[in-house]
N, C-alpha and C positions, 0 to 999 in steps of 0.2 A: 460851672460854665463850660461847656460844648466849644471847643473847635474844630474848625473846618479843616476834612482832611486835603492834606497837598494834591492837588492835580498832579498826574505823572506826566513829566515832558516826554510828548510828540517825537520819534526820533524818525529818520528818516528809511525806508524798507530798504534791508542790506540787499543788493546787487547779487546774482549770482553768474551771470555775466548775460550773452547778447545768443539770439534764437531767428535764424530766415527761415522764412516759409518758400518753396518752391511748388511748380507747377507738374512737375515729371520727373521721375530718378533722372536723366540725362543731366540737367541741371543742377540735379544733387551730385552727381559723381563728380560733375566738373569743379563745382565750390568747393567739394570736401578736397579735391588736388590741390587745389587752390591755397586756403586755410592751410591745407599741410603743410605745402612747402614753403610757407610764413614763417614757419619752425614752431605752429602752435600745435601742442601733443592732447592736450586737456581738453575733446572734442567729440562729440558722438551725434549719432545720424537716428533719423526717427521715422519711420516709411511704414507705408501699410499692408507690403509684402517683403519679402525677401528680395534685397537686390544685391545681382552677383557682378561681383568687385568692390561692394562697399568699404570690407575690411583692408584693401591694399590702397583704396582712396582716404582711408580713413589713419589710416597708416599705422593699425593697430598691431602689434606685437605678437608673438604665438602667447597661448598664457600659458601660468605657472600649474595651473592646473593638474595636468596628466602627475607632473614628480608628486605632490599630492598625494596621488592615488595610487602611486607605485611607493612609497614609502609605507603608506596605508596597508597597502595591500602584502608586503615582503613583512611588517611589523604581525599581521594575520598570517603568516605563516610561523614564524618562529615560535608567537605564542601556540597554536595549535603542537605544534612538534614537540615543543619546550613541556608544555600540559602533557601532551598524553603520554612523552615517556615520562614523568614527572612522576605522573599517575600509574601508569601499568609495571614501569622495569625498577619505581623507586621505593616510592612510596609505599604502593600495594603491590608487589609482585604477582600477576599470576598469566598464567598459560592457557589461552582461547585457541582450541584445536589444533595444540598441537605445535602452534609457532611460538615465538621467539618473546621474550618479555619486551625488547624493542623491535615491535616486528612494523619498521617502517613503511613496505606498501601497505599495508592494513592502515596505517595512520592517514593516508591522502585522503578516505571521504570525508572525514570532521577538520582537516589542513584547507581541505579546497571552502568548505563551508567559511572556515573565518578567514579565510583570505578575501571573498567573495564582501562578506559581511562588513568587511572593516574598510573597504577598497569602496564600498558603497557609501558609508556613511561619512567616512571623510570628502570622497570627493562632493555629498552633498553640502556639509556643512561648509569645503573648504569655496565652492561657487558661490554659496551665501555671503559668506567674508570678506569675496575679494570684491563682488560686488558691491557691497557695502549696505544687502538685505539684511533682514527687514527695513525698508523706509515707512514712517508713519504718514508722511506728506510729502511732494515734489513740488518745487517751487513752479516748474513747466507748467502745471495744471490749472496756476492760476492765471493764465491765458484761457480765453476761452476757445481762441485760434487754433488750437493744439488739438483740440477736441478730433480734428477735420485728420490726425495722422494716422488715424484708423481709419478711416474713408477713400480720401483721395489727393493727400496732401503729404508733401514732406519737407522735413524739418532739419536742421542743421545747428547747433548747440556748441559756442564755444566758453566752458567754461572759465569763470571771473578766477580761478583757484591757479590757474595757467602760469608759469613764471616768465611768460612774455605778454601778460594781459594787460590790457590799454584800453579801456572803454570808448574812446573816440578813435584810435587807430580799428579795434573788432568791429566797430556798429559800420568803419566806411567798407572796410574790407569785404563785411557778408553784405554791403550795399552795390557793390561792384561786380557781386557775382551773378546780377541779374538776380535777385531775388525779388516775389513780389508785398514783401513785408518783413522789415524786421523791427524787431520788439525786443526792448529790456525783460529780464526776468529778474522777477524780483521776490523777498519772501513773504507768503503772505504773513499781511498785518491785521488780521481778525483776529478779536478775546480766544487765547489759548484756555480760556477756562471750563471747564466742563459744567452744562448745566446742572442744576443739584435736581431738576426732577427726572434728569437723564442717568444721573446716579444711582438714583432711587428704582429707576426701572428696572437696569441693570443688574442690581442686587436684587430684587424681584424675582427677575428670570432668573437668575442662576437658584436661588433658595427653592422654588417650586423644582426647579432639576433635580433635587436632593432628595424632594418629599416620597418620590416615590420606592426609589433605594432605601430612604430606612426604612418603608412600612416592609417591603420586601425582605430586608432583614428581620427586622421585630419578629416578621411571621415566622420565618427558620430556623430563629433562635427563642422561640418563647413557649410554652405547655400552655396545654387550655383542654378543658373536659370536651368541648363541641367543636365541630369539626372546621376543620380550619379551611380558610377562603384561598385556592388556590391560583397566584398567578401565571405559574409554571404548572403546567396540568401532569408532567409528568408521564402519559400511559397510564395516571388513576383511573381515570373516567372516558371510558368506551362504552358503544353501541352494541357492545356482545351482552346477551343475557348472562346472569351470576346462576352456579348451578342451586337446584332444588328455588328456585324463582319461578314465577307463572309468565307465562306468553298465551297469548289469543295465537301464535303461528301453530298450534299444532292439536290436533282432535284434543288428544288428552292433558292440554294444559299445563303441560310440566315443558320448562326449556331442556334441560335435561336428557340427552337422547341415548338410547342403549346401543351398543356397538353393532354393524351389521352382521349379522349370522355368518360366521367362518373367519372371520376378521383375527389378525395376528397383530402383534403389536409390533414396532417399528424393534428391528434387532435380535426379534426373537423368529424369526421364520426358521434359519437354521438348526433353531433345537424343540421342531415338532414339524417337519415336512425332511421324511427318506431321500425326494429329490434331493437334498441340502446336503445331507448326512453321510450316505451311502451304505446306511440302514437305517431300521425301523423301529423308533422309540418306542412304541406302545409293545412292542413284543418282548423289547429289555424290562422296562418297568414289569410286565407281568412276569419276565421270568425272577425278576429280584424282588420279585411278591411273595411268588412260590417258595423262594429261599430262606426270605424271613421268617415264614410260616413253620417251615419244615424244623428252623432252629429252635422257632416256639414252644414246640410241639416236645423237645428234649426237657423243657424247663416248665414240667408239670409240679403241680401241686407242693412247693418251695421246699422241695426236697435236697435241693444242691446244697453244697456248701459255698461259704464266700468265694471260694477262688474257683469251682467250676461254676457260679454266677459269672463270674470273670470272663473267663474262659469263654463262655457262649453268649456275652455281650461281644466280645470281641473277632467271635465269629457271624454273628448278625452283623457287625461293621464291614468282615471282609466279603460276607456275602452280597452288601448293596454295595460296596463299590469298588470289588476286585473280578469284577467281569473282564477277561482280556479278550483283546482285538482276536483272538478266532472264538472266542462265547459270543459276540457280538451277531446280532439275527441278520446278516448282509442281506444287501436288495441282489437277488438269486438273477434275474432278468433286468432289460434296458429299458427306462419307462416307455412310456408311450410320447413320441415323436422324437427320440432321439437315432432313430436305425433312418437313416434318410442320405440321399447322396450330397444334401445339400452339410451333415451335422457331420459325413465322412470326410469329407474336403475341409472343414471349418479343421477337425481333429486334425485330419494332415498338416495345417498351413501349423497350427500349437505345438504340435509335437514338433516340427521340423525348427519351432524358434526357440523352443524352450526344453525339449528333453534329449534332442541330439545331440549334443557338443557331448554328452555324457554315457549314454542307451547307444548311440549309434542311430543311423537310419533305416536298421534293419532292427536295430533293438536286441543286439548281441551283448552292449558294454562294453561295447569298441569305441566311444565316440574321440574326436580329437582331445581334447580335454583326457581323458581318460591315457589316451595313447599318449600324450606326452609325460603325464605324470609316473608311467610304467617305464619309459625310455628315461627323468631324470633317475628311475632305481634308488630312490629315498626309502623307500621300505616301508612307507606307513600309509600309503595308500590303497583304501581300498576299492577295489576295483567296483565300478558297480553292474547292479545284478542284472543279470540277462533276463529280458521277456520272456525267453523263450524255456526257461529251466520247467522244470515239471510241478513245482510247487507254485510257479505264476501261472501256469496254464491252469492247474485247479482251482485260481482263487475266483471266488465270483463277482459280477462287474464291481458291486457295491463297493468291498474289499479293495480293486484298484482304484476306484474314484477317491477311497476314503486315504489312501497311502497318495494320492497326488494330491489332497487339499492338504493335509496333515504332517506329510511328509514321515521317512522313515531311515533310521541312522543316518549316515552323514547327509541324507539328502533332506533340504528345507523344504515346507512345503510350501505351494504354490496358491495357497487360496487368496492372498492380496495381488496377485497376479492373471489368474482365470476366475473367470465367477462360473458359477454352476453349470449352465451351457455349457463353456467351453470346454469343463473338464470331461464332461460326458462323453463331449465329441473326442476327446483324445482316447478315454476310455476306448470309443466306436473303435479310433484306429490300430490302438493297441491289440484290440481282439481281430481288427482286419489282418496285422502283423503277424500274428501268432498263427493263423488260417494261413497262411500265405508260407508262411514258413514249416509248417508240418503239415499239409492238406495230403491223400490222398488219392488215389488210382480214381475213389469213389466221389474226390469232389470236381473232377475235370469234367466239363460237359459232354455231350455226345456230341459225335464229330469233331472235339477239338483234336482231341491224341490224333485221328487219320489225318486233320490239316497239319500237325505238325510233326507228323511223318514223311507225308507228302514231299512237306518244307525241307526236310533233311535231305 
């Protein structure tokens, strides 16, 4: 036998106190002074812009907020400090260039980071908090009146929670203030119960959300003989032909194309173009042809014994690559377009930033640098060489170009400094220097000497 389940008593919807509607902020300002100095605190204003003075009619307090975020924020610091020397001066000691195991300026950009970090998400959570977010529902909403305080209406709310709250003293009070509606709030009294085919949805959508992360996984974690369905493409699959593949783009039907005639490969220009060099590979290679041949030629018909086999293996080693820098075939002359007034200037402005302080600007080996290190008299400086000595006057251009990319005893060289150009043109001005400094009766022009006779 079946009984009837109890009907639930009917209770009355709890109050959450009293709500006026006004026509203008002016009216609002004036109610909320009003309301305030009632001595009611438990009160907030609803307006569909910002209106300025609400908070001193409203007689809202500074908040707690900012301490917050300065507690937050000093807590982000210590930890930062506390961690990295934890980490670098304790734990694992060690030394990054040089400084200190607690080397605290170095510690401010990861100190500023969680100071920033922590200052942030406190003060987010701590505005959620005090506010009393997330709400799932506001009782206010269940006015339909309300609707209008994003429009053109505004609202004045004294809360029922107030320790001076009085339902018939609040309802005359916000009736006095000229308001042109006020209303009870109350909570709503519809079934809090969730439909079950609203649940059903729910779980619906979220399960389809799922399906397609695990097939996404499945694929990246599973083996399979045929080729797998890609939903991250990866850079697999591009519109370039694969090599040894056919194309209709080209007469002969191969994608495939063969290098342009003369074509060097990225890195390698400098080791098969003389311009680069400041000589000329094809001359070495054939002279350390010649060499190998010549040693060949001792080690007929396997007459040696083991250790003059030796012996003439290890002079075929010194002959391909104990070629010294004067066996080396130098470029004799200046290529072609580097003798120009515009590559003499270029060499002037190079030389004066980068070989002066040491060469001098005359290219004696006077430079400053040089000169102070002869006046501290430390003794182990070597002075450096003058342009003008008789063994730099014989070298040929190649030779100085290849002592400025290369550099020679104490001096570094300069090729991550000058690129090939500029060295040439320093080269230009080197040999303009050395002209300039040893020329002759024979290289002054005619009628110069009688102008600067005259001049005397």
């Amino acid at each position: 036998m079946s009984h009837p389940k109890p009907e639930k008593k009917s209770s009355e919807p709890k109050s959450f106190g009293w709500m006026a509607e006004y026509e203008d902020e002016n009216k609002l300002l004036d109610a909320a002074r009003k309301v305030r100095d009632s001595g009611y605190t438990r009160i907030d204003a609803f307006t569909p812009f910002p209106v300025h003075g609400i908070d001193e009619a409203l007689g809202i307090k500074p908040t707690v907020l900012p301490w917050f975020t300065f507690c937050a924020g000093a807590t982000g610091t210590l930890t930062a400090l506390t961690m990295q020397w934890w980490m670098n001066a304790y734990d694992y000691p060690y030394i990054i260039s040089g400084k200190p195991f607690a080397s605290w300026p170095a510690f401010i950009p990861v100190t500023f980071e969680l100071t920033v970090l922590f200052s942030a998400f406190m003060t987010l959570f701590a505005m959620l908090g005090l506010n009393g977010l997330p709400k799932l529902s506001n009782a206010l909403f269940n006015n339909p009146r309300f609707d209008r305080a994003t429009d053109d209406r505004f609202f004045l709310w004294v809360d029922s929670r107030d320790k001076y709250f009085n339902s018939d003293k609040v309802r005359n009070l916000l009736a006095d203030t000229g308001a042109i509606e006020v209303d009870e709030v109350k909570e709503d009294d519809s079934s809090d119960i969730v439909p079950r085919k609203l649940v059903l949805a729910i779980l619906t959508a979220i399960g389809a959300t799922l399906i397609p992360g695990v097939i996404v996984l499945n694929m990246r974690n599973s083996k399979s003989s045929s080729p797998r369905w890609h939903v991250f493409f990866d850079m697999d699959y591009q519109p370039s032909k694969r090599p040894q593949s056919k194309t209709t783009l080209f007469v002969d039907g191969r994608s495939q194309r063969q290098p342009v005639q003369g074509t060097i490969a990225r890195g390698d220009l400098d080791l098969a173009d003389p311009y680069e060099l400041g000589y000329d590979p094809d001359q070495l290679a054939d002279s350390r042809s010649a060499s190998t041949r010549l040693v060949s030629l001792n080690a007929q018909d396997g007459q040696e014994t083991g250790s003059e086999q030796a012996g003439d293996a290890a002079s075929e080693d010194g002959a391909m690559a104990a070629a010294s820098e004067a066996e080396l075939p130098w470029v004799q002359e200046f290529p072609e377009g580097v003798v120009s007034e515009e590559m003499f200037q270029l060499g002037k402005l190079k030389f004066e930033q980068n070989c002066s302080v040491c060469h001098g600007y005359s290219g004696y080996g006077d430079g400053l640098v040089s000169q102070r290190a002869l006046n501290l008299a430390q003794g182990y400086w070597l002075q450096p060489t003058s342009l003008h000595d008789d063994r730099i006057l014989e070298q040929p251009v190649g030779r100085i170009y290849y002592t400025i990319k290369n550099g020679k005893g104490k001096m570094g060289g300069y090729a991550a400094s000058l690129n090939a150009e500029e060295r040439w043109a320093v080269v230009l001005y080197v040999r303009a220097l050395q002209r300039s400094q040893n020329a002759s009766q024979a290289d002054v022009p005619e009628g110069v000497d009688l102008e600067l006779g005259a001049a005397e």
